[in-house]
C-alpha positions, 0 to 999 in steps of 0.5 A: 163824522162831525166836530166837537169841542170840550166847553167849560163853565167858570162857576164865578162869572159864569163865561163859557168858554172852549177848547180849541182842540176839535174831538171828531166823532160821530153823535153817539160816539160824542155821547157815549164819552159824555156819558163816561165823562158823567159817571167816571169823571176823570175816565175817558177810555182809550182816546188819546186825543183826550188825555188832556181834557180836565174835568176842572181848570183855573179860570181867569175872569175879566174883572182880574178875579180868578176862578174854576171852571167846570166841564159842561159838555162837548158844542158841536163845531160849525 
């Protein structure tokens, strides 16, 4: 079972960045909720551990601009 973390994309400065809270699982149960994430948006079934994980958050750049990130996709941790 490995380790991955929700990562987000800011559509105005482009900065990635990633949840620190870990969704452990293995490969095809990390793509299986990928793929639910991809055709229900909001809809992450039964894992409370990801009741949080948000499909848009606000995103503050490093020039003091403000922007939204969008959820990519979940990096395996190292």
């Amino acid at each position: 079972m490995s380790e991955y973390m929700a990562v987000y994309k800011c559509q105005l400065c482009g900065e990635m960045q990633r949840i620190p809270q870990a969704v452990k699982g293995s490969t095809e149960d990390i793509e299986h909720l990928l793929a639910k994430t991809i055709f229900y948006q909001k809809e992450f079934g039964s894992r409370p551990d990801l009741v949080q994980l948000m499909e848009k958050m606000p995103h503050r750049c490093k020039d003091g601009s403000l922007g939204v990130s969008l959820f990519v996709g979940f990096k395996k941790a190292q």
